[in-house]
VEXGUVO-574569 format. One record per residue (C-alpha): x, y, z. Coordinates in steps of 0.001 Angstrom, whole numbers, plus 500000, padded with zeros to 6 digits. Layout:
XYZ/...
This chain:
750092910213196511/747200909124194106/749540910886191018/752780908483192385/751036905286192744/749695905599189144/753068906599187953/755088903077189591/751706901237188791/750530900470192453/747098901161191069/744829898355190164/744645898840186739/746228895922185069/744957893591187736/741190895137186396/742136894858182752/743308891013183228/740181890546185564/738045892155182874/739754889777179715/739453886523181850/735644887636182527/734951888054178707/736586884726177839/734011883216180467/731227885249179253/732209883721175502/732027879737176906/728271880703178217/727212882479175191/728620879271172781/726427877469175262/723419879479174896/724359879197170840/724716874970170900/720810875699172557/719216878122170593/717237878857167394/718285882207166207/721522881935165079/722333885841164347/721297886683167031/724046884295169008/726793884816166603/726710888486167083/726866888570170377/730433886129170934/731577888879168226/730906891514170702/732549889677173614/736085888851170920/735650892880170707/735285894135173860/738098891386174931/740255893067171594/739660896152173435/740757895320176846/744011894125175439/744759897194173684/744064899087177031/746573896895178665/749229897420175816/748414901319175823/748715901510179820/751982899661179817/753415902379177836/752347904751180197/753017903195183576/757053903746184664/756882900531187140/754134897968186533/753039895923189343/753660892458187281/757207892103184878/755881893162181520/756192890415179002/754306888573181846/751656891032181633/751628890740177727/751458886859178052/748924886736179938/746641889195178208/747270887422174920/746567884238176225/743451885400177295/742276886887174587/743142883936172418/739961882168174278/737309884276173222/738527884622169590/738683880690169218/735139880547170437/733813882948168372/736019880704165052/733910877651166243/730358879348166334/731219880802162582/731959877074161865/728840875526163831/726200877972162549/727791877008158739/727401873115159423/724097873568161842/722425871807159924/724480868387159259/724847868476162980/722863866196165770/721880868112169241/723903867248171599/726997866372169673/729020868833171899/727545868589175126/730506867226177055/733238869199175335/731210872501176602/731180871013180474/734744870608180623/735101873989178618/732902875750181313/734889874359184393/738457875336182745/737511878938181603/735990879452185479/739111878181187004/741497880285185007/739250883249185949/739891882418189565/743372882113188718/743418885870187307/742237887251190744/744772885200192993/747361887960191163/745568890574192771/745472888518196095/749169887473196065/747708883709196423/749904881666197911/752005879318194959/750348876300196713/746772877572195270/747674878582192245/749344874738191608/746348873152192601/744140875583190664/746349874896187720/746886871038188344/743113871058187886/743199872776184516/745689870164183438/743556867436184850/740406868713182690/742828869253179546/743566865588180327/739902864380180620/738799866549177137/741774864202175417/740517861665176625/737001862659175539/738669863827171875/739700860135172054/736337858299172411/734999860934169696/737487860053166769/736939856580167513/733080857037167291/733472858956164196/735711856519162561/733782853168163239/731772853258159842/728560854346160780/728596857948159768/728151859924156589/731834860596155501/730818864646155190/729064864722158959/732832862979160136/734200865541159010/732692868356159890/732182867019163446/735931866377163588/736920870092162783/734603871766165451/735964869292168258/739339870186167125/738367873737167655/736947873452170555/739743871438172207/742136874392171150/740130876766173580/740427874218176697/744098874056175176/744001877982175288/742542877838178952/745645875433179528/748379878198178330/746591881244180856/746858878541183345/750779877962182915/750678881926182652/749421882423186028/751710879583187624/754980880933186161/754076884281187307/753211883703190857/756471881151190958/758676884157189754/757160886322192662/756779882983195218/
């Protein structure tokens, strides 16, 4: 039976893969954390890089298996969706630390403290989100899992907001505004990225619901 189920894709495979890229996009949040804290910036850098690859990798393997399975357990493009959206969060975070360890040193500690929080809470929650597939969660968890991605993506706007209006009241050094400007935009495009796995996840366990 073991040569069947892997041939209709009853296996867990692609439920490990997508497990394994939402685990690397959370591992990429903590090490941009441990960067904003540390001293030794090679060292930091080179480790998101090796998170972005291993994530590159897992996506390949799910690309690569879905031209070998005959019946995947998930529609396809869904499958592709998702793992692209996933993968989008660890390569965003590893585009901000290139930036930060560039502008270290026009930077203040601290500066990105709150941004980080909400970043930490949204990657966790779509990583729950990736096992409820596995689970067949009811679509009543997955809406409040992703109503609570929203809400964060909500509170980091707001967040953005009282930011920019810091930045423009006239107190800073034109070059600092802008530099601090371009790495909150960045990292507001990986709670945004956290925001599109989230909508993944929903309209997948809505088609199946």
């Amino acid at each position: 039976m073991n040569w069947f189920k892997k041939i209709v894709g009853h296996d867990e495979k692609f439920f490990d893969l997508l497990e394994a890229s939402a685990h690397q996009a959370e591992s990429s949040v903590a090490l941009l954390v441990k960067m904003l804290k540390s001293t030794s910036d090679i060292d930091a850098l080179d480790e998101m890089a090796s998170t972005r690859r291993k994530d590159k990798r897992i996506t390949e393997e799910i690309t690569e298996q879905l031209c070998k399975t005959f019946v995947t357990p998930l529609d396809r493009e869904d499958i592709e969706a998702l793992s692209s959206a996933l993968y989008k969060i660890p390569k965003t975070v590893e585009k901000f630390g290139e930036k930060y360890l560039v502008c270290r040193p026009y930077l203040e500690s601290g500066s990105f403290t709150r941004q980080t929080e909400i970043l930490e809470q949204t990657t966790a929650t779509v990583a729950t989100m990736v096992t409820h597939l596995r689970k067949r969660t009811h679509l009543e968890q997955i809406k409040k899992e992703n109503d609570r991605l929203h809400y964060l993506e909500g509170e980091a706007d707001k967040l953005i907001l009282q930011l920019t209006h810091d930045l423009y009241s006239g107190k800073h050094d034109p070059l600092k505004v802008i530099i601090h400007m371009d790495l909150y935009n960045i990292l507001e495009k990986v709670i945004d990225r956290c925001r599109d796995a989230g909508n993944v996840i929903f309209q997948i366990v809505l088609k199946y619901s």
